[in-house]
mmCIF file of the N, C-alpha and C atoms, coordinates in Angstrom:
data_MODEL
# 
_entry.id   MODEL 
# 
loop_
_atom_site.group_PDB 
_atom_site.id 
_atom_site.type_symbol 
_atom_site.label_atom_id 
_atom_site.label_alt_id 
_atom_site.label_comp_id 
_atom_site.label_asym_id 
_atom_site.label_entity_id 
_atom_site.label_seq_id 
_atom_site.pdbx_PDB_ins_code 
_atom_site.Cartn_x 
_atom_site.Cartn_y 
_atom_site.Cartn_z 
_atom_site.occupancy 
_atom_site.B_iso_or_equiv 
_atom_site.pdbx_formal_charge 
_atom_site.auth_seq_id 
_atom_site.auth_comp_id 
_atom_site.auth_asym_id 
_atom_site.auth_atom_id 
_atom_site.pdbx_PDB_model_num 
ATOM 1   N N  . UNK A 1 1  ? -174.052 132.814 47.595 1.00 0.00 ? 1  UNK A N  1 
ATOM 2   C CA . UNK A 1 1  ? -173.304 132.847 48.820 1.00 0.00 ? 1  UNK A CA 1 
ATOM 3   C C  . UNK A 1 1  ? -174.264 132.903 50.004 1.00 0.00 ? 1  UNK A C  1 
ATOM 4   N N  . UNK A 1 2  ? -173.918 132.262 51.082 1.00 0.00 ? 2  UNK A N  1 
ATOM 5   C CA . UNK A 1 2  ? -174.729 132.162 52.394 1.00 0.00 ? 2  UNK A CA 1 
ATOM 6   C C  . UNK A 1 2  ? -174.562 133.009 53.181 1.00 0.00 ? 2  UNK A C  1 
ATOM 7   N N  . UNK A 1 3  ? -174.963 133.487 54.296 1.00 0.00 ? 3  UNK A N  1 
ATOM 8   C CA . UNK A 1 3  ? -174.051 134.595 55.186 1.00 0.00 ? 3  UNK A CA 1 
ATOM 9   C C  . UNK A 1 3  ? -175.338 134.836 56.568 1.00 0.00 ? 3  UNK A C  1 
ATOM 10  N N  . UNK A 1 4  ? -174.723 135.098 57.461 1.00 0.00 ? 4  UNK A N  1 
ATOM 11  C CA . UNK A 1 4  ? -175.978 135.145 58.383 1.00 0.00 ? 4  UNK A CA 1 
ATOM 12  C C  . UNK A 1 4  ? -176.243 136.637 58.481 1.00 0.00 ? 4  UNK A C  1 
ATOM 13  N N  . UNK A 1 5  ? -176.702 137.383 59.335 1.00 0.00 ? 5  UNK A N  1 
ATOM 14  C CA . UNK A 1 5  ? -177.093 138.851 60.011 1.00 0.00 ? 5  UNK A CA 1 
ATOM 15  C C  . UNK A 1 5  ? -178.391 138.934 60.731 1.00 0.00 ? 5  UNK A C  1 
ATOM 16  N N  . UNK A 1 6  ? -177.360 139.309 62.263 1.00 0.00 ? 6  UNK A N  1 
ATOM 17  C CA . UNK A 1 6  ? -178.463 138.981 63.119 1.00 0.00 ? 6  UNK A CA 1 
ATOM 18  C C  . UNK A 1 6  ? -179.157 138.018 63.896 1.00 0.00 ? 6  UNK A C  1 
ATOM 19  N N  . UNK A 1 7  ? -178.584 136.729 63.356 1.00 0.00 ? 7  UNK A N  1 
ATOM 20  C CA . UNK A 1 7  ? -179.338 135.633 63.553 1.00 0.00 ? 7  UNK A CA 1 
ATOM 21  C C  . UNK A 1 7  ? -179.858 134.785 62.400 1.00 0.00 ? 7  UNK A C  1 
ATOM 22  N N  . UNK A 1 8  ? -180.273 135.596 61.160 1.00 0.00 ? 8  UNK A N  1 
ATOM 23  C CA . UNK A 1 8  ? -180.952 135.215 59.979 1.00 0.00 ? 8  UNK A CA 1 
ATOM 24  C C  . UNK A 1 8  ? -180.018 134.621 59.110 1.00 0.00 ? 8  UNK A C  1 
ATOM 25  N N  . UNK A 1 9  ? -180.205 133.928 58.125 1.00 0.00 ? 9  UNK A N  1 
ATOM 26  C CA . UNK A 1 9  ? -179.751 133.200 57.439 1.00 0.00 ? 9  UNK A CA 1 
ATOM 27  C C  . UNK A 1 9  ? -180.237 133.898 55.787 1.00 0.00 ? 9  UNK A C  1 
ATOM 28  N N  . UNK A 1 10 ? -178.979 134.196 54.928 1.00 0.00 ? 10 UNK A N  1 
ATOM 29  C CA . UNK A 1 10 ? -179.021 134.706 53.862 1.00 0.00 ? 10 UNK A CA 1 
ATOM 30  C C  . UNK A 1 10 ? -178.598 133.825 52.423 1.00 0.00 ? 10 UNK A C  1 
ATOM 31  N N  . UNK A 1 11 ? -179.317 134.353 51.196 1.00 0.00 ? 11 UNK A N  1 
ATOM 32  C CA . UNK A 1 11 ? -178.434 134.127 50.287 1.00 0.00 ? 11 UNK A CA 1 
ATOM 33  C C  . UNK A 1 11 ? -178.596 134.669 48.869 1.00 0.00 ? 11 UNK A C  1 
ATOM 34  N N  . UNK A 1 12 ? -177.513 135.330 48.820 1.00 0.00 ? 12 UNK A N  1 
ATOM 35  C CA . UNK A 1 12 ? -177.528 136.183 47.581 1.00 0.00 ? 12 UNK A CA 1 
ATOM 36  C C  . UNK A 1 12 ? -176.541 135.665 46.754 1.00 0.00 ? 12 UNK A C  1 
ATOM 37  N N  . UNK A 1 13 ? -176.765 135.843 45.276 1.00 0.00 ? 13 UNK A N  1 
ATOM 38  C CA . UNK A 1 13 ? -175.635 135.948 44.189 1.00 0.00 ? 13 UNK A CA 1 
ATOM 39  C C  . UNK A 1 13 ? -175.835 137.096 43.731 1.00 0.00 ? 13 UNK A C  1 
ATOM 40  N N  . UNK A 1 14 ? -174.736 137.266 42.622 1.00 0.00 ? 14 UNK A N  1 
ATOM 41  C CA . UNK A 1 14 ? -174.370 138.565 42.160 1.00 0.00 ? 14 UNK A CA 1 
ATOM 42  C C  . UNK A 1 14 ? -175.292 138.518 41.433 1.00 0.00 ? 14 UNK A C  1 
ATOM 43  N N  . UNK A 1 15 ? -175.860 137.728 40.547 1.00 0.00 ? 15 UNK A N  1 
ATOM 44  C CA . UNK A 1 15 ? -176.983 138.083 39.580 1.00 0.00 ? 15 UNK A CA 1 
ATOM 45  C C  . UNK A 1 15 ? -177.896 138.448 40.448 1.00 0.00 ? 15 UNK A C  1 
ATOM 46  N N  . UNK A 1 16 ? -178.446 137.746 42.269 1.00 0.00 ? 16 UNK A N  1 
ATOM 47  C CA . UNK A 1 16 ? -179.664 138.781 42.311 1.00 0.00 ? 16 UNK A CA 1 
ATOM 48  C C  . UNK A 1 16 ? -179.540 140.360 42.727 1.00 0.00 ? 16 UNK A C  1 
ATOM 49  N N  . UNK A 1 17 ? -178.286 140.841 43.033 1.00 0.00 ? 17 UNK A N  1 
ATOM 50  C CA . UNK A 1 17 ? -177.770 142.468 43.311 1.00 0.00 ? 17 UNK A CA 1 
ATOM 51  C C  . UNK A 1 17 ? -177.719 143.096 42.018 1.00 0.00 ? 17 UNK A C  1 
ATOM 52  N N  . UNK A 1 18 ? -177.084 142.947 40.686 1.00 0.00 ? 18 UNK A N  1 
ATOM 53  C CA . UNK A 1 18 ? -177.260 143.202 39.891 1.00 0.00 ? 18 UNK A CA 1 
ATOM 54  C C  . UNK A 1 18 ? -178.803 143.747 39.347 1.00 0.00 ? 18 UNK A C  1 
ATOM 55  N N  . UNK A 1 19 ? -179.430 142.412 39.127 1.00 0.00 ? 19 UNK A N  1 
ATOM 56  C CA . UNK A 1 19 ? -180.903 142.497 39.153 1.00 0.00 ? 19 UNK A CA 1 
ATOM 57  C C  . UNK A 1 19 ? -182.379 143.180 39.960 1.00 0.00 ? 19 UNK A C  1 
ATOM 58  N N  . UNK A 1 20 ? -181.624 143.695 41.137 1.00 0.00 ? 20 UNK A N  1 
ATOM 59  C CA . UNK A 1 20 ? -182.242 144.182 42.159 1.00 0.00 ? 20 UNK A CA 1 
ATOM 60  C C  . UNK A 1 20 ? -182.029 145.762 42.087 1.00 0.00 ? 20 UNK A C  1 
ATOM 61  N N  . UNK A 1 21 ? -180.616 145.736 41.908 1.00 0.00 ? 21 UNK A N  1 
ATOM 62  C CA . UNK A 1 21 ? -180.147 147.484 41.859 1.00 0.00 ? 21 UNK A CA 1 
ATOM 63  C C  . UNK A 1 21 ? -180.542 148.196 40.710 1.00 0.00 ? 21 UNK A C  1 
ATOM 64  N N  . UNK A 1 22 ? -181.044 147.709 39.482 1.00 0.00 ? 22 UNK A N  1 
ATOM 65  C CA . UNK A 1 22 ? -180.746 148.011 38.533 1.00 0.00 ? 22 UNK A CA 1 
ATOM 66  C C  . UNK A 1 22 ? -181.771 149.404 37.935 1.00 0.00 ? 22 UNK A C  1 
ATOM 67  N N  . UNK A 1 23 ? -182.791 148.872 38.760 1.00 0.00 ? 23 UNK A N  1 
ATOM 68  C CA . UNK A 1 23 ? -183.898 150.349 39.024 1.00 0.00 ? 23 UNK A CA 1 
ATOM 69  C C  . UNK A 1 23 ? -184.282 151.097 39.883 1.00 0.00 ? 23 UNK A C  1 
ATOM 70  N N  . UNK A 1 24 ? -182.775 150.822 40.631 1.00 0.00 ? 24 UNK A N  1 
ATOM 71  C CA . UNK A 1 24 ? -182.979 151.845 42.101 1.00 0.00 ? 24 UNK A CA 1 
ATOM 72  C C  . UNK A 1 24 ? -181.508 152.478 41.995 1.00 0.00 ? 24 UNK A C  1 
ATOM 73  N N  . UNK A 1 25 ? -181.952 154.089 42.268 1.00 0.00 ? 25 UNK A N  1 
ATOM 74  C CA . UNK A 1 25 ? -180.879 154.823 42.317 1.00 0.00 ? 25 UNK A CA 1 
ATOM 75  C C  . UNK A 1 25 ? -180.354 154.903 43.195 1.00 0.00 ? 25 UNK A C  1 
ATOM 76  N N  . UNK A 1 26 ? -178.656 155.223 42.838 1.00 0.00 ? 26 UNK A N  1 
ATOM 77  C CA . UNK A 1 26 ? -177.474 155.241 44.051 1.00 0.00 ? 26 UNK A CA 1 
ATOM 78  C C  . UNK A 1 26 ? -177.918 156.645 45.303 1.00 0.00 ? 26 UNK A C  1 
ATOM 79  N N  . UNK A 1 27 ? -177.588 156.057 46.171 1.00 0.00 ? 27 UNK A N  1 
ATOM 80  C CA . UNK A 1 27 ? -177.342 157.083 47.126 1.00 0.00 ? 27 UNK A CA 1 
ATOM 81  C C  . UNK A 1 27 ? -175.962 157.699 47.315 1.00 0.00 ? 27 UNK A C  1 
ATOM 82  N N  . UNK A 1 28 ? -175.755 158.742 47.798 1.00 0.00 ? 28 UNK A N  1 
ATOM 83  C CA . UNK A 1 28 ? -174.582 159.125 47.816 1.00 0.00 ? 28 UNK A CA 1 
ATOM 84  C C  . UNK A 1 28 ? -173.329 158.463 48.330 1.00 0.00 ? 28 UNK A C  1 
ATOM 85  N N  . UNK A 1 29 ? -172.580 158.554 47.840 1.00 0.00 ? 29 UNK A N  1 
ATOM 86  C CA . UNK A 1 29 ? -171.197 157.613 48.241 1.00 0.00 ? 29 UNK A CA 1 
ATOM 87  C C  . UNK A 1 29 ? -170.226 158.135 48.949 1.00 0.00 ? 29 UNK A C  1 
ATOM 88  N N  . UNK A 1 30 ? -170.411 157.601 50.172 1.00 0.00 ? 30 UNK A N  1 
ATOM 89  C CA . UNK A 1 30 ? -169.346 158.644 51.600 1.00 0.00 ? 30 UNK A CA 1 
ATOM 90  C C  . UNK A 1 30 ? -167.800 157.732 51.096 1.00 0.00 ? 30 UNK A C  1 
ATOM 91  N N  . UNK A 1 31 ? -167.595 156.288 51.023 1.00 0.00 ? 31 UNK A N  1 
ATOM 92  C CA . UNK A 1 31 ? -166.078 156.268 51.331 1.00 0.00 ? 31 UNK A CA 1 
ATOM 93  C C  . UNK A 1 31 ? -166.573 154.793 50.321 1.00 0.00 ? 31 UNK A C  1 
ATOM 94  N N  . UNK A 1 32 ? -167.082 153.628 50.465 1.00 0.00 ? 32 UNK A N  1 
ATOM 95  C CA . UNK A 1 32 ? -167.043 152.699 49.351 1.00 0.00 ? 32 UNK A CA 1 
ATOM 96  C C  . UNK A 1 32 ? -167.861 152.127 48.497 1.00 0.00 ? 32 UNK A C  1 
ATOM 97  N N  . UNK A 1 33 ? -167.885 151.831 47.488 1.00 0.00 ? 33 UNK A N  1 
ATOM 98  C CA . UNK A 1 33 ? -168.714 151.606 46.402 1.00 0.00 ? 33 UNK A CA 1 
ATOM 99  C C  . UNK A 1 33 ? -168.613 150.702 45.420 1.00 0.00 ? 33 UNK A C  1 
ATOM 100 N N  . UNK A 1 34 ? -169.488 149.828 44.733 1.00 0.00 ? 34 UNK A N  1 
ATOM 101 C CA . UNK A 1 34 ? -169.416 149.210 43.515 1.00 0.00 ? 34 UNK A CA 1 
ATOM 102 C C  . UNK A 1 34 ? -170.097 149.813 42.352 1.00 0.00 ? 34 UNK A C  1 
ATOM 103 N N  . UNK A 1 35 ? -169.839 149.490 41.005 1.00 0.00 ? 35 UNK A N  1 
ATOM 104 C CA . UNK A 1 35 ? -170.120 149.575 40.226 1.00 0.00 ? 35 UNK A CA 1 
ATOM 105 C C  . UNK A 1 35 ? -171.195 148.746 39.474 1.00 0.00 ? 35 UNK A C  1 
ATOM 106 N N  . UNK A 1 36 ? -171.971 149.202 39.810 1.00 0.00 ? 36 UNK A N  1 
ATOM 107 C CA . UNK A 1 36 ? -173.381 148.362 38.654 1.00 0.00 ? 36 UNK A CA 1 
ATOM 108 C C  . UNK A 1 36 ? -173.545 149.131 36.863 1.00 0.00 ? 36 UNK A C  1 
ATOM 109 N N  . UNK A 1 37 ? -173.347 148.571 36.392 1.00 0.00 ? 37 UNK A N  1 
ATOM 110 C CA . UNK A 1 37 ? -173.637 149.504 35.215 1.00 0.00 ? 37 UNK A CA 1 
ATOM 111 C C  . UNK A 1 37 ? -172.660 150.728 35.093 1.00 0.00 ? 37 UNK A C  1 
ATOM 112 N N  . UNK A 1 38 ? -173.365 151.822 35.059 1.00 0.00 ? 38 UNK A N  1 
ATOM 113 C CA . UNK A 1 38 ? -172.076 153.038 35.071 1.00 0.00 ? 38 UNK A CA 1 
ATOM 114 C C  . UNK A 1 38 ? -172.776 153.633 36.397 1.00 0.00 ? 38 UNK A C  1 
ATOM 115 N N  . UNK A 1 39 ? -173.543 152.973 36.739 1.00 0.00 ? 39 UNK A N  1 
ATOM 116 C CA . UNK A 1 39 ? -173.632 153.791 38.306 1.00 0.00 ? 39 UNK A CA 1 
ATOM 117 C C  . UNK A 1 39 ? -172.894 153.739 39.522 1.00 0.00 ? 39 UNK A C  1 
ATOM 118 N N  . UNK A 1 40 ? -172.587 154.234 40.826 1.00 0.00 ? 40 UNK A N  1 
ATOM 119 C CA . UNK A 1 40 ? -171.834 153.731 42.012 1.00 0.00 ? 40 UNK A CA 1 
ATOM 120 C C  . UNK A 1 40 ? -172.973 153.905 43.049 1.00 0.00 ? 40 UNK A C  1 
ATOM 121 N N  . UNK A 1 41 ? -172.791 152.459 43.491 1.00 0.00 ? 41 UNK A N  1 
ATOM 122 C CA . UNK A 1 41 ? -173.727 152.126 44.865 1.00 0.00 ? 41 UNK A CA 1 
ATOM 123 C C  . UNK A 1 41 ? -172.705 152.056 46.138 1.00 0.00 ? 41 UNK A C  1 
ATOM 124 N N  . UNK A 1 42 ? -173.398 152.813 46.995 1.00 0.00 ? 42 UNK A N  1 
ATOM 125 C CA . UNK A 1 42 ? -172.732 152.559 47.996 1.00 0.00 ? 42 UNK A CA 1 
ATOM 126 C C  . UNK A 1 42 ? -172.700 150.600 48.600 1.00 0.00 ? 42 UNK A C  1 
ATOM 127 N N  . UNK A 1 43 ? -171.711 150.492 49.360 1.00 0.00 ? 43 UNK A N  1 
ATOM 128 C CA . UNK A 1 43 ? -171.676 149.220 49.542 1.00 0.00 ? 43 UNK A CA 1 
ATOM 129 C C  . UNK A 1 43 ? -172.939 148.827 50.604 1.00 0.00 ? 43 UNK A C  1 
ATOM 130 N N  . UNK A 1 44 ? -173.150 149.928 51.472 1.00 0.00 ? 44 UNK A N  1 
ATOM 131 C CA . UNK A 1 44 ? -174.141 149.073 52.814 1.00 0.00 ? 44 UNK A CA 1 
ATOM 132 C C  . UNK A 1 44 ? -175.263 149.198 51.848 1.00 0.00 ? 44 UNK A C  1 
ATOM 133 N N  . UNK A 1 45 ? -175.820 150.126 50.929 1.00 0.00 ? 45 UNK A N  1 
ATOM 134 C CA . UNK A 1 45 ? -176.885 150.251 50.013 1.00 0.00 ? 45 UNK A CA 1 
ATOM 135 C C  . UNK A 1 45 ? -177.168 148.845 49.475 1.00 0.00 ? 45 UNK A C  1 
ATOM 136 N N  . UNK A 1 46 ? -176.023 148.642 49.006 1.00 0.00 ? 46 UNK A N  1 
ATOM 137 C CA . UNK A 1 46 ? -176.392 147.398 48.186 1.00 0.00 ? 46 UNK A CA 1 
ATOM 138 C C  . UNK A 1 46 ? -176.851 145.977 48.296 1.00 0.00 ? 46 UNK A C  1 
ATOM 139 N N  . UNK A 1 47 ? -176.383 145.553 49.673 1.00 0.00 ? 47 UNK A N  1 
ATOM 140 C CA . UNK A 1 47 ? -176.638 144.821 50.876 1.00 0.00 ? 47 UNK A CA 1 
ATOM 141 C C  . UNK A 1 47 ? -178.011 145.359 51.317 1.00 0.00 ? 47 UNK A C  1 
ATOM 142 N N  . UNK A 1 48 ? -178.601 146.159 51.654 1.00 0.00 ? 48 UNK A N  1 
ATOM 143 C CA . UNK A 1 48 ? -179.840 146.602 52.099 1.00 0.00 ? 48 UNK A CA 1 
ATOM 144 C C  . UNK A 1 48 ? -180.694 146.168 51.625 1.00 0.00 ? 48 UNK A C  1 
ATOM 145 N N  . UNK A 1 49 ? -180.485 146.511 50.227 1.00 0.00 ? 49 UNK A N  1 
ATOM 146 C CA . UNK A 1 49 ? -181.966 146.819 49.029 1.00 0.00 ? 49 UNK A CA 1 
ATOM 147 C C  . UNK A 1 49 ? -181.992 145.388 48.816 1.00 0.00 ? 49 UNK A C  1 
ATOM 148 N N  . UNK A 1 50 ? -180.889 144.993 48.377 1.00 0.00 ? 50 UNK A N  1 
ATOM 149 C CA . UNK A 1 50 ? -181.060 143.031 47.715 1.00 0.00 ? 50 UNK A CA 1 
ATOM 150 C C  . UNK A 1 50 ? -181.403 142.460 49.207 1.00 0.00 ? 50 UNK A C  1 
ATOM 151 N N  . UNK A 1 51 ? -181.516 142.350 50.332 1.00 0.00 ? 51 UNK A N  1 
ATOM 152 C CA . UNK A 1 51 ? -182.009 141.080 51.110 1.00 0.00 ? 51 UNK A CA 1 
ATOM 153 C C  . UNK A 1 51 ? -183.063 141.813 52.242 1.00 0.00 ? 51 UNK A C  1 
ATOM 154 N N  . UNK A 1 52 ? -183.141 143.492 51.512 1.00 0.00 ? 52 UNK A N  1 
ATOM 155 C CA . UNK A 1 52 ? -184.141 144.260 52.137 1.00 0.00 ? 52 UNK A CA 1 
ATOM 156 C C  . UNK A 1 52 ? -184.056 144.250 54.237 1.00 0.00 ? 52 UNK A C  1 
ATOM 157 N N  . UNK A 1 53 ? -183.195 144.536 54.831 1.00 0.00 ? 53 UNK A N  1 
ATOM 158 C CA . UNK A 1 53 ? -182.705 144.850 55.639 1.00 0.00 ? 53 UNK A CA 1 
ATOM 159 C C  . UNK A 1 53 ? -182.512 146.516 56.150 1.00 0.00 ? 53 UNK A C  1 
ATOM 160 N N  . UNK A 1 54 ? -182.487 147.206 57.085 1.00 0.00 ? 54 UNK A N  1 
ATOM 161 C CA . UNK A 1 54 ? -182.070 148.281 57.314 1.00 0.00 ? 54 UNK A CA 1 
ATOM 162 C C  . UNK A 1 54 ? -180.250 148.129 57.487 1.00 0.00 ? 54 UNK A C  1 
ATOM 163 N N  . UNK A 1 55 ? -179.856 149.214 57.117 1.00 0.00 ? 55 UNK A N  1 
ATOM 164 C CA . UNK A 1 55 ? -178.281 149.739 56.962 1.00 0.00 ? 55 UNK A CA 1 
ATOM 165 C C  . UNK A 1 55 ? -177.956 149.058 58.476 1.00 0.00 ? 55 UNK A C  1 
ATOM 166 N N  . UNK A 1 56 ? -178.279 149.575 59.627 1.00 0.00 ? 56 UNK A N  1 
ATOM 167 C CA . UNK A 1 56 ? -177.645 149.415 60.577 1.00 0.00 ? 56 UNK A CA 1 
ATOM 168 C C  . UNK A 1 56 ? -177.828 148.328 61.454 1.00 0.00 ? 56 UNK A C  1 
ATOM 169 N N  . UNK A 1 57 ? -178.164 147.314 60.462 1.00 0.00 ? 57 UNK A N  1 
ATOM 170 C CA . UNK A 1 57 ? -178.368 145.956 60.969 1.00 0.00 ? 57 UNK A CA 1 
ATOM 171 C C  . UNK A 1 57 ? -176.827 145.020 60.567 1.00 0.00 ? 57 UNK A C  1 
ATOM 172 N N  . UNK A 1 58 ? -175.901 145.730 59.932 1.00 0.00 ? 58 UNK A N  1 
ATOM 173 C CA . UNK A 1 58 ? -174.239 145.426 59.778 1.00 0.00 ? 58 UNK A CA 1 
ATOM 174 C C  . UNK A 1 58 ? -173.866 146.592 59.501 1.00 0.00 ? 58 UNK A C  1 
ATOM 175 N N  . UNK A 1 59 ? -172.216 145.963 59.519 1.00 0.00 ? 59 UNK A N  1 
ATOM 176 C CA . UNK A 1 59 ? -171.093 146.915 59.299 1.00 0.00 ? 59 UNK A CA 1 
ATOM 177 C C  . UNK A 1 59 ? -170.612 146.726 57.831 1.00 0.00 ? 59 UNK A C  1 
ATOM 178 N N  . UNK A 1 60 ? -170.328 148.171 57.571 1.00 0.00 ? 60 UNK A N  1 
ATOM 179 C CA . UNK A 1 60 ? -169.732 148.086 56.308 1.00 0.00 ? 60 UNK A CA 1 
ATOM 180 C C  . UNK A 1 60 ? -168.478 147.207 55.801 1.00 0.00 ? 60 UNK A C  1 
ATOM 181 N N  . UNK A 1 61 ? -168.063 146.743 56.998 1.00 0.00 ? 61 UNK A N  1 
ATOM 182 C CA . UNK A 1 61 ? -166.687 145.459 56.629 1.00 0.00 ? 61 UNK A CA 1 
ATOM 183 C C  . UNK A 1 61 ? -167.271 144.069 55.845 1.00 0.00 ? 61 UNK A C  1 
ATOM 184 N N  . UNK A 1 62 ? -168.554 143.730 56.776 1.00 0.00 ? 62 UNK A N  1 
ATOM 185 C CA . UNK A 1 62 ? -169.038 143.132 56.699 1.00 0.00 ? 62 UNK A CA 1 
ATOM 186 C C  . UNK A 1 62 ? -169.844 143.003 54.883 1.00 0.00 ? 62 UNK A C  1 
ATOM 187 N N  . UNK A 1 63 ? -170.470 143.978 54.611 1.00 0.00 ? 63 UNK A N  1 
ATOM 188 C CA . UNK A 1 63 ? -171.011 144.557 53.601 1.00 0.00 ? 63 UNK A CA 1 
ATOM 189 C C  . UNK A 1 63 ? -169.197 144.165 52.401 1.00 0.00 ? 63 UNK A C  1 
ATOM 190 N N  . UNK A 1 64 ? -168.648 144.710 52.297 1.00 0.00 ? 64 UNK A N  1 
ATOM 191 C CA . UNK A 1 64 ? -167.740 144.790 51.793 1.00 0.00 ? 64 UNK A CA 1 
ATOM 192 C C  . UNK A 1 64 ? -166.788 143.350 51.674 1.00 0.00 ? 64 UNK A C  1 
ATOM 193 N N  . UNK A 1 65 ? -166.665 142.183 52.507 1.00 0.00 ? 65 UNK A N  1 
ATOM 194 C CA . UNK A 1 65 ? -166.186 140.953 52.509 1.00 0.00 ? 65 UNK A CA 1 
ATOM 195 C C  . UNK A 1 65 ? -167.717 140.007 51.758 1.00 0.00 ? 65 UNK A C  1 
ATOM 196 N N  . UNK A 1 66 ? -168.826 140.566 51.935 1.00 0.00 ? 66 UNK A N  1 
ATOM 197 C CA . UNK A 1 66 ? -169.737 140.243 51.458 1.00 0.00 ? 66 UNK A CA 1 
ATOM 198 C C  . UNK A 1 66 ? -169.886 140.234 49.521 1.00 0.00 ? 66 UNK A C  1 
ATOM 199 N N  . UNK A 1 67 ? -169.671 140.899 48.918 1.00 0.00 ? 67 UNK A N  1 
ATOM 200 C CA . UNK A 1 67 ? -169.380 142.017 48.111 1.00 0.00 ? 67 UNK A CA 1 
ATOM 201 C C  . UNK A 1 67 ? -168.323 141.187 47.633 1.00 0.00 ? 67 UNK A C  1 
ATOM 202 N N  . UNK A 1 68 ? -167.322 141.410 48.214 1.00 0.00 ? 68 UNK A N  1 
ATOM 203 C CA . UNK A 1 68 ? -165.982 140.532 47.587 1.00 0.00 ? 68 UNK A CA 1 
ATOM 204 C C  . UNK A 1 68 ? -165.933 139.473 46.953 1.00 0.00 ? 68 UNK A C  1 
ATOM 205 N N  . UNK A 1 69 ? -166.491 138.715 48.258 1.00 0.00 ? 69 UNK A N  1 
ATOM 206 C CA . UNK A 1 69 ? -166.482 136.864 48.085 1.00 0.00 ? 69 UNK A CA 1 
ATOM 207 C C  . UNK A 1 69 ? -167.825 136.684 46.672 1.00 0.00 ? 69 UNK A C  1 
ATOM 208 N N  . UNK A 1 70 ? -168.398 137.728 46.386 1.00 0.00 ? 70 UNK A N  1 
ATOM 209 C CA . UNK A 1 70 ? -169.549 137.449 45.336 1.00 0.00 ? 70 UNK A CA 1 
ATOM 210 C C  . UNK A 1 70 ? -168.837 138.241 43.925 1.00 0.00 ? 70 UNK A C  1 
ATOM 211 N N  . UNK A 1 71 ? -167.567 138.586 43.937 1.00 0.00 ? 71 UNK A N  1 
ATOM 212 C CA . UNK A 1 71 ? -166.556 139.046 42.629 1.00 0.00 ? 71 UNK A CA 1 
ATOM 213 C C  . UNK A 1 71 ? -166.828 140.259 42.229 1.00 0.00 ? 71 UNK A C  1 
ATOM 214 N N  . UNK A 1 72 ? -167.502 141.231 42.953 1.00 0.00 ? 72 UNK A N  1 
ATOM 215 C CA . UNK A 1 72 ? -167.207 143.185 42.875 1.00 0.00 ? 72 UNK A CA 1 
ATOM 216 C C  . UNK A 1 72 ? -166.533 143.328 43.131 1.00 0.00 ? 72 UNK A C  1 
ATOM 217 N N  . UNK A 1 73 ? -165.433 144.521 42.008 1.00 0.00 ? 73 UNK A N  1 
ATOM 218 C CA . UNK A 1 73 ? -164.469 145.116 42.910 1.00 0.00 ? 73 UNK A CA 1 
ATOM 219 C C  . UNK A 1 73 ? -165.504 146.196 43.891 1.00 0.00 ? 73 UNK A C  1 
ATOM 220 N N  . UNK A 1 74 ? -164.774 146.351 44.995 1.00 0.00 ? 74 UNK A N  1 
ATOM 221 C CA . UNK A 1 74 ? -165.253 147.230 45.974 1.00 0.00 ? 74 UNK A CA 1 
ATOM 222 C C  . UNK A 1 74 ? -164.043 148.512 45.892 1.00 0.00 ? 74 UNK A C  1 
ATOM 223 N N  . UNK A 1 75 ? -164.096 149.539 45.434 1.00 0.00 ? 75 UNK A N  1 
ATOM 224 C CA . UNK A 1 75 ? -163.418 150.642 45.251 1.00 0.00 ? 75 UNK A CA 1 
ATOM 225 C C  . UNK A 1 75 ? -163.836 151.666 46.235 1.00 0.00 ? 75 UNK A C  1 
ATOM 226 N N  . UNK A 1 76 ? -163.174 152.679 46.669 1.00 0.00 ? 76 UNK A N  1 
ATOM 227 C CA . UNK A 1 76 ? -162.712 153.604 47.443 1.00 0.00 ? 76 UNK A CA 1 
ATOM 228 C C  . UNK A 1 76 ? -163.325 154.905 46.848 1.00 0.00 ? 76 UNK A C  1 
ATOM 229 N N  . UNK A 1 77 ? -163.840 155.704 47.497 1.00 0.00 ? 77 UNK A N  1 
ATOM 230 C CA . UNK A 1 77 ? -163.627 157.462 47.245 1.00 0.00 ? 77 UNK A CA 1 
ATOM 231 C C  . UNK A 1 77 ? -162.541 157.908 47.881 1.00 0.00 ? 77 UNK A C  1 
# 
């Protein structure tokens, strides 16, 4: 999937988030999350680490329609 932020031009699939998260531990989970394995990543986490960005360079909507369109459920605390 393509996606901009910022200006920049992105592109991730689920295999490279999968593959990326898989030896980095979750941070705590305030309100949404996916499931990698039996772990829960927060959603802006997950977006961060795979295209290596700081958190507050988007919004978690954003993070989360991101997420979607690549076939995670995105679940709730």
């Amino acid at each position: 999937m393509k996606f901009i932020i910022k200006g920049k031009n992105y592109e991730i699939t689920m295999e490279n988030i999968i593959n990326r998260m898989k030896n980095i531990d979750p941070e705590p989970v305030v309100t949404h999350y996916i499931k990698i394995g039996s772990k829960e990543y927060p959603i802006k986490q997950v977006i961060s680490e795979t295209i290596n960005i700081p958190k507050i360079s988007f919004t978690s909507m954003y993070a989360y329609n991101i997420l979607e369109k690549l076939g995670f459920k995105v679940s709730q605390k």
